[in-house]
TIMI-2910 file (N, C-alpha, C, CB; in pm, 1 decimal, decimal comma, always signed):
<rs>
+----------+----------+----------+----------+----------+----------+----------+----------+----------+----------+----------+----------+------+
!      n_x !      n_y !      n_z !     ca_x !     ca_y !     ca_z !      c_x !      c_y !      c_z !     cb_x !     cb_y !     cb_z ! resn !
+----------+----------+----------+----------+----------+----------+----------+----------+----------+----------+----------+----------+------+
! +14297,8 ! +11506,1 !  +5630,3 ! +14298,1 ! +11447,3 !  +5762,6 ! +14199,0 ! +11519,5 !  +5853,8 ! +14438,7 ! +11451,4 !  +5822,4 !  Unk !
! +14200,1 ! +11648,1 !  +5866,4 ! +14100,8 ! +11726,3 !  +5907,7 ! +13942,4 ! +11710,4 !  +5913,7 ! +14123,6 ! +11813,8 !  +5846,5 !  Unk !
! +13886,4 ! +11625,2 !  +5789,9 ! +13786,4 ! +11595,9 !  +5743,2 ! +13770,7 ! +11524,2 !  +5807,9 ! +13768,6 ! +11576,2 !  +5642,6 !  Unk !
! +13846,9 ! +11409,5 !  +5808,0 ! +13841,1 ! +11287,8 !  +5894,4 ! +13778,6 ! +11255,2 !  +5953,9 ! +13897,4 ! +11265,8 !  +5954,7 !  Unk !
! +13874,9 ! +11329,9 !  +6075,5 ! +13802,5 ! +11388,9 !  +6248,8 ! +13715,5 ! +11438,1 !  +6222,5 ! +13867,0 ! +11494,8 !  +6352,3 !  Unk !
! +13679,3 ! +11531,5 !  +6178,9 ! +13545,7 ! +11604,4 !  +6164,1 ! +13406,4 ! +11481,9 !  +6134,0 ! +13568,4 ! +11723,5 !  +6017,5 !  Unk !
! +13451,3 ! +11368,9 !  +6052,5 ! +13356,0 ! +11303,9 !  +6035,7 ! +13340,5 ! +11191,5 !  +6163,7 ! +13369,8 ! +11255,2 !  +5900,4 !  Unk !
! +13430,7 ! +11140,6 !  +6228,7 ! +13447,7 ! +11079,1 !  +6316,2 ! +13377,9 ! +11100,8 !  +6406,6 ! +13538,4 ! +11076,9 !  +6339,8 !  Unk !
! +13367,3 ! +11275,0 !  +6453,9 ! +13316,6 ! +11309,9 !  +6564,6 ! +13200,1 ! +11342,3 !  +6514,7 ! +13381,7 ! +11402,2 !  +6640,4 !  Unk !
! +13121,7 ! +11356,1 !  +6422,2 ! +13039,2 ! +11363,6 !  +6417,2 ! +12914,9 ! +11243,7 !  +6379,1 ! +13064,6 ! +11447,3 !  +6371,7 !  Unk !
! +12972,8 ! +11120,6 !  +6375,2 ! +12975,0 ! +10974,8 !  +6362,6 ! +12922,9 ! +10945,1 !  +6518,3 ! +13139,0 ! +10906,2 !  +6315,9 !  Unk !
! +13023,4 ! +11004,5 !  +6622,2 ! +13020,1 ! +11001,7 !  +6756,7 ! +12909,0 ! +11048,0 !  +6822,8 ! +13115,8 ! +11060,8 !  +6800,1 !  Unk !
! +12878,1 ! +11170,0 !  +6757,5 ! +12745,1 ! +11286,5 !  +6828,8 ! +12660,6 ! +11210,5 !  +6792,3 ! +12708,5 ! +11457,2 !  +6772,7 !  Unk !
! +12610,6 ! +11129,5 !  +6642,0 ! +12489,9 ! +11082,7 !  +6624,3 ! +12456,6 ! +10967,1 !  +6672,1 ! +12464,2 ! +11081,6 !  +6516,0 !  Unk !
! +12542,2 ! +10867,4 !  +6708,2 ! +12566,7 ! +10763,1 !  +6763,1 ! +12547,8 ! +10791,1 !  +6976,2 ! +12729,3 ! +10725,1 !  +6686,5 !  Unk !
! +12577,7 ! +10893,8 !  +6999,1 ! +12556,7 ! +10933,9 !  +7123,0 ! +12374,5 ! +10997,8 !  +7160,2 ! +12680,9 ! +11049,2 !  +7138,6 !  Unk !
! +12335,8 ! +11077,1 !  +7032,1 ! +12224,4 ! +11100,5 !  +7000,8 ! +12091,0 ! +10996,1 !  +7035,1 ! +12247,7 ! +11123,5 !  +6878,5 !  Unk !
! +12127,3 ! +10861,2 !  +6920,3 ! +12048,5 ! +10790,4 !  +6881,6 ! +12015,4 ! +10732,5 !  +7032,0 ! +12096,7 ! +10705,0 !  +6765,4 !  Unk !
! +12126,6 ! +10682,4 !  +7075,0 ! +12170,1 ! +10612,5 !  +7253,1 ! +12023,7 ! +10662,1 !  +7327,6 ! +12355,8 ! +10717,0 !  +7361,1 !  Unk !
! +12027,9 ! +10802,2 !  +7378,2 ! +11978,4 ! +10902,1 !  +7409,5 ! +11826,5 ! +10859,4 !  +7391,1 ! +12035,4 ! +11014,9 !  +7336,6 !  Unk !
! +11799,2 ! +10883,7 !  +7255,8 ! +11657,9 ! +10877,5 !  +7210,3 ! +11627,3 ! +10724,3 !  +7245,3 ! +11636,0 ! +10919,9 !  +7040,6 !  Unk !
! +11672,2 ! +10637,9 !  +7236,9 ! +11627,5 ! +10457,7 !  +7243,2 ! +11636,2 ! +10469,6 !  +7430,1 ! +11794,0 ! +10300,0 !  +7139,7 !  Unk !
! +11673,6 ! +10505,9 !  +7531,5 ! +11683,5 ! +10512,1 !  +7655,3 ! +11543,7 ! +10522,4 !  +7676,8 ! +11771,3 ! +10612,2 !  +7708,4 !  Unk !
! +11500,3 ! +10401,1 !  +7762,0 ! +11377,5 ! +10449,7 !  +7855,6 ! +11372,1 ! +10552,3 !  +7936,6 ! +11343,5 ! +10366,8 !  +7936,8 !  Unk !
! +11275,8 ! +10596,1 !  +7961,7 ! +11239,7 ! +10723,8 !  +8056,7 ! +11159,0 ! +10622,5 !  +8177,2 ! +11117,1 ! +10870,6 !  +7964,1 !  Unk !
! +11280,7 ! +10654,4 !  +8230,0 ! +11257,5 ! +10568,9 !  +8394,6 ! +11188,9 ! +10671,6 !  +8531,9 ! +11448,2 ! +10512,0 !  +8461,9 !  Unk !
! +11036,3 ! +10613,8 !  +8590,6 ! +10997,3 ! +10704,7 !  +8672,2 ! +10977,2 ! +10664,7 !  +8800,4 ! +10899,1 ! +10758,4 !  +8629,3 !  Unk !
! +10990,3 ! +10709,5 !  +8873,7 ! +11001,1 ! +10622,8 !  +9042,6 ! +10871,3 ! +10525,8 !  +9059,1 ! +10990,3 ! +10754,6 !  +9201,3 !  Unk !
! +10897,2 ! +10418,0 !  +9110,5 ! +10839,7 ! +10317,8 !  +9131,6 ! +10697,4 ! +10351,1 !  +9150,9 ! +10899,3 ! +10253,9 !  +9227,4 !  Unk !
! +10658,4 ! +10436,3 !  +9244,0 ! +10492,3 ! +10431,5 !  +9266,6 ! +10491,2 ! +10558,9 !  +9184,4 ! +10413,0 ! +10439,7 !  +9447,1 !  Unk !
! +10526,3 ! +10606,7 !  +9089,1 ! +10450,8 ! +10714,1 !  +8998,7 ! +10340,5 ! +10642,9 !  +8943,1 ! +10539,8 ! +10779,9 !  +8877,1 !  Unk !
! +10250,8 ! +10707,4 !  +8899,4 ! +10109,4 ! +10702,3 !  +8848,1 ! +10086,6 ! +10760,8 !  +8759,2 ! +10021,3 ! +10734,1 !  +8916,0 !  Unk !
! +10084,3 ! +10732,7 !  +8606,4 ! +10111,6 ! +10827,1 !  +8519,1 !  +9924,3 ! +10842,2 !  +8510,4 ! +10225,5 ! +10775,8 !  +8368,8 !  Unk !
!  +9875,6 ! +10922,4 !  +8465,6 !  +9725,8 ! +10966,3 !  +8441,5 !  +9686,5 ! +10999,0 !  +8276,0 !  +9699,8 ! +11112,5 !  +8535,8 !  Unk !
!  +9677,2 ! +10927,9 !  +8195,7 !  +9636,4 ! +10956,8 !  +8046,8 !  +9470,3 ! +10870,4 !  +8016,9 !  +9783,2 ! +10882,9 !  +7929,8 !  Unk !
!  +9384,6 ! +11013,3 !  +8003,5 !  +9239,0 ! +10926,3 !  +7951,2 !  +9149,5 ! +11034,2 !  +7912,2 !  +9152,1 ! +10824,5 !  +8079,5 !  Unk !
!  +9052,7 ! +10966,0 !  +7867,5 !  +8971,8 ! +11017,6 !  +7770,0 !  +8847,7 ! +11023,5 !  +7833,3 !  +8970,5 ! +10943,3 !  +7645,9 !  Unk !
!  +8784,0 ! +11111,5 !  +7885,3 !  +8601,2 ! +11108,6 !  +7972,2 !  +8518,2 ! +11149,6 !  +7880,1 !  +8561,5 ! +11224,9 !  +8116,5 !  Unk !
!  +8441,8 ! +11077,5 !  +7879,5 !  +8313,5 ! +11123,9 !  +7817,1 !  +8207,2 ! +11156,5 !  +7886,0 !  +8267,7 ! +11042,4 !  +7740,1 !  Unk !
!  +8141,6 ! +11303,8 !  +7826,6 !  +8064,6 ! +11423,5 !  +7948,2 !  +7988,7 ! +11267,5 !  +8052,1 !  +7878,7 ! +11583,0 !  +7838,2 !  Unk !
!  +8005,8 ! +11346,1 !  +8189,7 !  +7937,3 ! +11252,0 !  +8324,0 !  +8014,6 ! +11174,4 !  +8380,0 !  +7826,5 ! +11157,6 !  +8296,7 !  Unk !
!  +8148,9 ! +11079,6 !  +8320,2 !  +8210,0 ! +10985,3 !  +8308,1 !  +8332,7 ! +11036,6 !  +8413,3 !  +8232,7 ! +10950,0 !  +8158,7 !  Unk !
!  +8332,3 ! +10998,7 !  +8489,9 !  +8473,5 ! +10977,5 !  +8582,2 !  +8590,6 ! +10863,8 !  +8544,5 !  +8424,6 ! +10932,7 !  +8734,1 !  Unk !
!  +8711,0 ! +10916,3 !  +8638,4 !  +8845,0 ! +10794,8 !  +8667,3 !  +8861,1 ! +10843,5 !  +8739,2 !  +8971,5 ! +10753,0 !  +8595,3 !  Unk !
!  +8954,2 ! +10743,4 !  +8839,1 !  +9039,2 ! +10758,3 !  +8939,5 !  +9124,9 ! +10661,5 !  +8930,3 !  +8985,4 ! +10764,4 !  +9056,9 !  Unk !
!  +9255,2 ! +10721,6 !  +9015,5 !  +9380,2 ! +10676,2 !  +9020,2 !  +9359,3 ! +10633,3 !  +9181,1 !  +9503,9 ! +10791,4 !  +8972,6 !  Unk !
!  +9440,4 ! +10532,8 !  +9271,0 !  +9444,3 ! +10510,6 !  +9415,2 !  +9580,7 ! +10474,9 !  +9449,9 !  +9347,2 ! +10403,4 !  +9461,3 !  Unk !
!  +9603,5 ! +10491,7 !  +9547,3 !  +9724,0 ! +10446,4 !  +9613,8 !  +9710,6 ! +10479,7 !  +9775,2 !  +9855,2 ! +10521,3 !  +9544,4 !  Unk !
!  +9757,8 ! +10352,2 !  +9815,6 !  +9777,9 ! +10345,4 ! +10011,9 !  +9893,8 ! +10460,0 ! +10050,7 !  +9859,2 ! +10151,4 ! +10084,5 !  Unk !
!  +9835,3 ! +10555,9 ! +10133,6 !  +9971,7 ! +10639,0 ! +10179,6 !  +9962,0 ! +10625,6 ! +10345,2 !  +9970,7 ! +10827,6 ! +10122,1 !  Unk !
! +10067,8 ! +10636,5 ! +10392,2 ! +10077,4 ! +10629,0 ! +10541,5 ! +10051,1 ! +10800,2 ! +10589,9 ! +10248,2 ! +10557,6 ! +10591,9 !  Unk !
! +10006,8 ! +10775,3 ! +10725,4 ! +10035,3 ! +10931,5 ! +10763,4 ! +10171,5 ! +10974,1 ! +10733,5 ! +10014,5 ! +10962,0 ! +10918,0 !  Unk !
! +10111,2 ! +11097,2 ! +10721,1 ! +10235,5 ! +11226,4 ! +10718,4 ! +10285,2 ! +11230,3 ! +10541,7 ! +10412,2 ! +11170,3 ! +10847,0 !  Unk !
! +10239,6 ! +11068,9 ! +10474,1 ! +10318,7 ! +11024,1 ! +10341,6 ! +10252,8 ! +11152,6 ! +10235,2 ! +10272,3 ! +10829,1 ! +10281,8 !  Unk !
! +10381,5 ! +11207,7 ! +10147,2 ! +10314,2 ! +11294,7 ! +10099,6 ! +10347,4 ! +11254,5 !  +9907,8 ! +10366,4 ! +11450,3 ! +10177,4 !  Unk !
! +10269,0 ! +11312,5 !  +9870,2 ! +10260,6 ! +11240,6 !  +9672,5 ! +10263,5 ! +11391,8 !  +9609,8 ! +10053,7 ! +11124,4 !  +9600,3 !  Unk !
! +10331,5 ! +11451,7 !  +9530,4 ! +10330,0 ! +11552,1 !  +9431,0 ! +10210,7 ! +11542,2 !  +9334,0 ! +10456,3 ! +11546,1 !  +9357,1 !  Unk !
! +10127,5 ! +11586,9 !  +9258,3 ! +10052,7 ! +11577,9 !  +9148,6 ! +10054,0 ! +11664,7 !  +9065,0 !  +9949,6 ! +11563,1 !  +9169,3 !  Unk !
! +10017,3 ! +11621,9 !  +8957,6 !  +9999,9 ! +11749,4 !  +8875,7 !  +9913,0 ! +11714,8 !  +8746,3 ! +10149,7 ! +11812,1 !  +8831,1 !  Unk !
!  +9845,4 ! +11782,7 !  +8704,7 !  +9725,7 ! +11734,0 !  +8595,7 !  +9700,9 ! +11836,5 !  +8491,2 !  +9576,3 ! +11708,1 !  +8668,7 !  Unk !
!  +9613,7 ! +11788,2 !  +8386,5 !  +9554,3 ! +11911,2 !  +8316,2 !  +9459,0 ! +11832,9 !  +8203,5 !  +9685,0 ! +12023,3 !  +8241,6 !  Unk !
!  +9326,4 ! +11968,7 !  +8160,9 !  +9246,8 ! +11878,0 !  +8109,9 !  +9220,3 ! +11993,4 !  +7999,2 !  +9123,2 ! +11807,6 !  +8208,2 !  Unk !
!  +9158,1 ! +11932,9 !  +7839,6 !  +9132,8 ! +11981,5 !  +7750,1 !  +8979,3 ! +12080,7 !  +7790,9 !  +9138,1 ! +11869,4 !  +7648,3 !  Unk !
!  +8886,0 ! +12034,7 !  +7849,1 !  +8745,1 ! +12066,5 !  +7941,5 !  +8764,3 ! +12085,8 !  +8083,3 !  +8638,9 ! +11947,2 !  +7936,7 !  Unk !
!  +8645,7 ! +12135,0 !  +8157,2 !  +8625,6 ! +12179,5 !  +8269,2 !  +8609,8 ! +12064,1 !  +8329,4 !  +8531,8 ! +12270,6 !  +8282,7 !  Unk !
!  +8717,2 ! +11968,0 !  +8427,7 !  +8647,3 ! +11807,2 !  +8512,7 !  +8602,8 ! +11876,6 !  +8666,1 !  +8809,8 ! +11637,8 !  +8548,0 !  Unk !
!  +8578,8 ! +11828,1 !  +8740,8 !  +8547,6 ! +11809,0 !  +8841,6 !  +8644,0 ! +11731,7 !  +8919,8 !  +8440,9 ! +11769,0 !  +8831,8 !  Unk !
!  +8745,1 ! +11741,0 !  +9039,7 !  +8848,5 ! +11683,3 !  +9056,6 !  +8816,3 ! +11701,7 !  +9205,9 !  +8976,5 ! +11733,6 !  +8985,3 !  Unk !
!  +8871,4 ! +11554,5 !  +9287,9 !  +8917,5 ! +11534,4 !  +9409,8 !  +9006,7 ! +11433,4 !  +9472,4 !  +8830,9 ! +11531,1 !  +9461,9 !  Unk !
!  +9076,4 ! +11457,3 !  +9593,2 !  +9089,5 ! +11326,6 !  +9655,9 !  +9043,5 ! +11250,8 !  +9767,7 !  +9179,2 ! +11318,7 !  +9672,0 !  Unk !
!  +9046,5 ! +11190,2 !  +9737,9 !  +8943,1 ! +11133,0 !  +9912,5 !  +8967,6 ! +10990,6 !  +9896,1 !  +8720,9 ! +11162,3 !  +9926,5 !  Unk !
!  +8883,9 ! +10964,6 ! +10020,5 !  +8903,9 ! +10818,5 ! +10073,1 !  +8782,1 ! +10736,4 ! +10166,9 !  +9035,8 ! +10828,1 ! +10165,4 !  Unk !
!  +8766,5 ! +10624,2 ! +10164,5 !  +8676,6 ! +10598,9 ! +10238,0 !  +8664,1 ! +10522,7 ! +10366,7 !  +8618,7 ! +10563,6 ! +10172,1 !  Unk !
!  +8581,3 ! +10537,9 ! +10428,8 !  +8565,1 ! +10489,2 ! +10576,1 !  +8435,6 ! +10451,4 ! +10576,4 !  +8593,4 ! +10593,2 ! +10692,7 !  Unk !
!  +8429,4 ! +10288,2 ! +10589,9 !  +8272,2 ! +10266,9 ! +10545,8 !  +8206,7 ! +10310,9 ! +10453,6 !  +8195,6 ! +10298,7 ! +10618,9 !  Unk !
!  +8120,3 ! +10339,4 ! +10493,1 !  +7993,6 ! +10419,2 ! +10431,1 !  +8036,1 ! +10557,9 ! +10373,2 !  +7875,5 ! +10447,6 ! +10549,4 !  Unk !
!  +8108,7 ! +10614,3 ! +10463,8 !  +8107,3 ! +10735,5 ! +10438,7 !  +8264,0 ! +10787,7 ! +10395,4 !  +8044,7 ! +10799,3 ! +10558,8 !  Unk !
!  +8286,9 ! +10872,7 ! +10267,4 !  +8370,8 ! +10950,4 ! +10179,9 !  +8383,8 ! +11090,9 ! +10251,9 !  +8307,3 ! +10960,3 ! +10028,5 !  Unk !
!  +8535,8 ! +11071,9 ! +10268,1 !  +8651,5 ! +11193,9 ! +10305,6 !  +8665,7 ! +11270,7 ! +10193,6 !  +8806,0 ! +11143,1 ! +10345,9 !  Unk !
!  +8684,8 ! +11399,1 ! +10153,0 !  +8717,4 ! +11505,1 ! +10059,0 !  +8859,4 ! +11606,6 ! +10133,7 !  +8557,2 ! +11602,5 ! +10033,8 !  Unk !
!  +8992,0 ! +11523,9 ! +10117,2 !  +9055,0 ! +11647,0 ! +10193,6 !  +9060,4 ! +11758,0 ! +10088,8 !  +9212,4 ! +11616,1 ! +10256,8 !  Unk !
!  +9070,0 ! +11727,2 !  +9951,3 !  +9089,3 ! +11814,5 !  +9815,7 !  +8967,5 ! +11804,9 !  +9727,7 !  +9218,5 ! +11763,1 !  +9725,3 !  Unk !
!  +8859,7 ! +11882,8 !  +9702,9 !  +8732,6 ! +11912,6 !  +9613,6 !  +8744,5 ! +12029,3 !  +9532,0 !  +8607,4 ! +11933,0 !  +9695,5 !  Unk !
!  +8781,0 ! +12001,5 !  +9408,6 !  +8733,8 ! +12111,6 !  +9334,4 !  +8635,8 ! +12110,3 !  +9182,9 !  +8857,7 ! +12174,1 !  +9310,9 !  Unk !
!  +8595,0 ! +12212,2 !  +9149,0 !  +8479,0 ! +12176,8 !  +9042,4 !  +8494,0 ! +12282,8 !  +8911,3 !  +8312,2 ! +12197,2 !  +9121,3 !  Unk !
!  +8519,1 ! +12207,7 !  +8822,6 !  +8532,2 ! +12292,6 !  +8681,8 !  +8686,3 ! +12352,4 !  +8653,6 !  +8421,2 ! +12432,9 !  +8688,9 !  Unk !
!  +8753,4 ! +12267,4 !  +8681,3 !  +8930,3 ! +12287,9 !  +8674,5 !  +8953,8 ! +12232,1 !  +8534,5 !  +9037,0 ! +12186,5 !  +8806,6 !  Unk !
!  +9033,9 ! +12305,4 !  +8472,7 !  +9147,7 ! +12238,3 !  +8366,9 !  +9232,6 ! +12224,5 !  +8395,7 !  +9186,2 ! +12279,0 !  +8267,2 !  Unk !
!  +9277,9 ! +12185,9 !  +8556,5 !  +9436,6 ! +12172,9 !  +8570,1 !  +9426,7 ! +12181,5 !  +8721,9 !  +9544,2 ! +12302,0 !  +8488,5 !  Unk !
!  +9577,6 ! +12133,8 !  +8755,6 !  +9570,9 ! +12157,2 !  +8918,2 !  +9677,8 ! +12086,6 !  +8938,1 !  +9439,7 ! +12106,6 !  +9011,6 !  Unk !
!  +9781,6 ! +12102,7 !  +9058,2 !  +9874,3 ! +12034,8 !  +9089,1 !  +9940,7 ! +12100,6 !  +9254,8 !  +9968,5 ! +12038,2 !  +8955,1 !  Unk !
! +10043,3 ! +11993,0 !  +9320,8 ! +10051,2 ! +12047,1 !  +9409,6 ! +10163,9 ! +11990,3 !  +9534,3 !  +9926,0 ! +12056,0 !  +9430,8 !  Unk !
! +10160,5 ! +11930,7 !  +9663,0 ! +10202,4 ! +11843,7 !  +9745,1 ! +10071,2 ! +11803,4 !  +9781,1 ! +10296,0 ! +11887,6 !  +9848,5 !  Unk !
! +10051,5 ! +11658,4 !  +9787,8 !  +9953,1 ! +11621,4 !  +9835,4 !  +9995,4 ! +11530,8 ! +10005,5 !  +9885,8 ! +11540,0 !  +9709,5 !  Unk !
!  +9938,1 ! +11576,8 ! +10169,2 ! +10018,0 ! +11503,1 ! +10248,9 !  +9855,0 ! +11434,4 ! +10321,1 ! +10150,6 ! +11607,7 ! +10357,0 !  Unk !
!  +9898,8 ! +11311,2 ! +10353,6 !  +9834,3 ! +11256,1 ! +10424,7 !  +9791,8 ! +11245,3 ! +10569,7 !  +9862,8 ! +11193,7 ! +10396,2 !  Unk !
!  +9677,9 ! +11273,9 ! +10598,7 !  +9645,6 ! +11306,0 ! +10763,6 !  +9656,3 ! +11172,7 ! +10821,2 !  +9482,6 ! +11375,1 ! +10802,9 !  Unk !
!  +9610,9 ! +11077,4 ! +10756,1 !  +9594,3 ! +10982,4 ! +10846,3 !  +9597,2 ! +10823,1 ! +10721,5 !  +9430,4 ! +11025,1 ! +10948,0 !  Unk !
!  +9652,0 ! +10743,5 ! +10763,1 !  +9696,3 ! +10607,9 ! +10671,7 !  +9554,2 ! +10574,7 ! +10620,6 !  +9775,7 ! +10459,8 ! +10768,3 !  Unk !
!  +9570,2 ! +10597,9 ! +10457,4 !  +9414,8 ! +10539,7 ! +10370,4 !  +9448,4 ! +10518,1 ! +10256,5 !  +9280,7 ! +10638,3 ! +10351,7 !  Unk !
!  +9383,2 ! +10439,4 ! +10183,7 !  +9421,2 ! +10432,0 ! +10061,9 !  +9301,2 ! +10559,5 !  +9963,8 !  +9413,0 ! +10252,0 ! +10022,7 !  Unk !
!  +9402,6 ! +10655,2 !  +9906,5 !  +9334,7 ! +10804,4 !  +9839,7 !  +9357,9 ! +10760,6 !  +9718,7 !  +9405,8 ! +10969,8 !  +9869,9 !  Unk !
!  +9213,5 ! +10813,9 !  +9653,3 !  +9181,2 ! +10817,5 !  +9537,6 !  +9211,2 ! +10957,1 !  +9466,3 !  +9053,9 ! +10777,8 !  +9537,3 !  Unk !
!  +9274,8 ! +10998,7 !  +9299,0 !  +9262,4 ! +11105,4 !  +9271,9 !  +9154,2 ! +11068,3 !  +9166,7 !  +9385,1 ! +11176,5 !  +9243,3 !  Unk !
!  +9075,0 ! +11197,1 !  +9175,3 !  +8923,0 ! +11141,7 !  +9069,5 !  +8904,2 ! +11274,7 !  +9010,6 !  +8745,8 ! +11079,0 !  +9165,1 !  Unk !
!  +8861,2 ! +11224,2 !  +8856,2 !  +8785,2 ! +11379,1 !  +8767,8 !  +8681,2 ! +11301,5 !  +8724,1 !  +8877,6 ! +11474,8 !  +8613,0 !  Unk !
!  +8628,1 ! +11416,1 !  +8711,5 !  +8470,8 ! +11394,8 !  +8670,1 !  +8488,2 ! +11488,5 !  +8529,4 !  +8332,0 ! +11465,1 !  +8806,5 !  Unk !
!  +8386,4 ! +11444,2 !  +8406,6 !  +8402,7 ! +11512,0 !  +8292,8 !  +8253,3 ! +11649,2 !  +8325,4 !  +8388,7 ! +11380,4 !  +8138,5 !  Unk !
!  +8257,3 ! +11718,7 !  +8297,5 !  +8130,9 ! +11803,2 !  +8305,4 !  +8029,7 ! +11777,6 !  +8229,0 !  +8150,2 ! +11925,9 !  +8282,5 !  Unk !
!  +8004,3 ! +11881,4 !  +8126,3 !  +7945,8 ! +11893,9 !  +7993,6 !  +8005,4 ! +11873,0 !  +7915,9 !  +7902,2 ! +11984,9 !  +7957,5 !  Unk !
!  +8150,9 ! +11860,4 !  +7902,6 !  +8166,7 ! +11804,0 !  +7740,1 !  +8251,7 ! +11717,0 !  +7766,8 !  +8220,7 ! +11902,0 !  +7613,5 !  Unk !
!  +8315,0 ! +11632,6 !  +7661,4 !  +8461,4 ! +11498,9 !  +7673,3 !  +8546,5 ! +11575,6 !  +7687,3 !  +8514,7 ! +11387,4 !  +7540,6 !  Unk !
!  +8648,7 ! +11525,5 !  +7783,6 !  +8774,9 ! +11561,5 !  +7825,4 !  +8892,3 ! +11466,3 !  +7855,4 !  +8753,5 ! +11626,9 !  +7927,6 !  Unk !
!  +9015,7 ! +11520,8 !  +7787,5 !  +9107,5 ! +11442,1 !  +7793,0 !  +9191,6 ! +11458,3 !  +7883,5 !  +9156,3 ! +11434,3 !  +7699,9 !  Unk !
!  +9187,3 ! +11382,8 !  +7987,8 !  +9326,9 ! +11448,5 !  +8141,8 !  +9457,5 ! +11379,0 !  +8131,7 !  +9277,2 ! +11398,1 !  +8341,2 !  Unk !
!  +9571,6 ! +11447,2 !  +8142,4 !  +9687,1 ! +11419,2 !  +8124,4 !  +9757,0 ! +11422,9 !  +8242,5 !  +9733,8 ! +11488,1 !  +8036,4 !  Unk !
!  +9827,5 ! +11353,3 !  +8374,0 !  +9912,6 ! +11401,7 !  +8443,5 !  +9958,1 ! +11312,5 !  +8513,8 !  +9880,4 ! +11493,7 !  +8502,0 !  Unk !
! +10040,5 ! +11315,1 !  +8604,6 ! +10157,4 ! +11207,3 !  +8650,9 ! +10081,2 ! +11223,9 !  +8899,3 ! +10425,6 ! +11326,8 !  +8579,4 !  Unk !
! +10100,8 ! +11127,6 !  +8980,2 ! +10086,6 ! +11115,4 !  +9092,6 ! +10238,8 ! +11082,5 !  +9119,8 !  +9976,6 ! +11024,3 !  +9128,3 !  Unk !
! +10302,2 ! +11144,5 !  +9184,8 ! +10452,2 ! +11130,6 !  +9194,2 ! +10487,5 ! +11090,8 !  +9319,0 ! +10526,1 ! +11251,4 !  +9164,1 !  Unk !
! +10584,4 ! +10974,7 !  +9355,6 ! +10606,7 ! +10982,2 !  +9537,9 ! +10739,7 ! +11076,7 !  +9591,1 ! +10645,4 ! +10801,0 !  +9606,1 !  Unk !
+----------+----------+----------+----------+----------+----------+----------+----------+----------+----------+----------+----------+------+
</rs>
């Protein structure tokens, strides 16, 4: 009888297991997941409208050195509130000065690079 139970519940764990593993991985509505492949020179960007004050989490990372910013535009002319050059990585609170729609952008350097990372609200 002992066995039993023992098999029962362990009938239970794998069956609770499997549940588990088949569950989507659910991420808040305006997340931005970031998965790609640059080839050296080759940029992406991700965009999204934020209101003032609206602030987005990020977080990234790259196999190579990209070139990374965010900004936005006004006419003619491109805002840089965040510029940096030759990063494998970077993450942070990102808050908005003023209502625009911000771009997050890498640039590949000298060699292909693969960037991995999520824009979170």
């Amino acid at each position: 009888m002992g066995r039993m139970l023992a098999y029962r519940r362990m009938k239970r764990l794998l069956a609770t297991a499997l549940m588990c593993l088949a569950a989507p991985v659910v991420e808040g509505e305006d997340a931005l997941a970031v998965q790609v492949t640059l080839a050296p020179g080759k940029m992406h960007e991700e965009c999204a409208r934020l209101e003032k004050n609206e602030k987005r989490k990020f977080h990234w990372k790259a196999t190579a050195p990209v070139d990374f910013n965010i900004h936005y535009h006004e006419g003619a002319e491109v805002f840089y509130p965040i510029k940096r050059e030759g990063m494998r990585g970077d993450g942070g609170t990102f808050t908005a000065k003023v209502t625009q729609d911000y771009c997050w952008m890498w640039t590949a350097k000298n060699a292909q690079a693969v960037v991995t990372g999520k824009i979170e609200p």
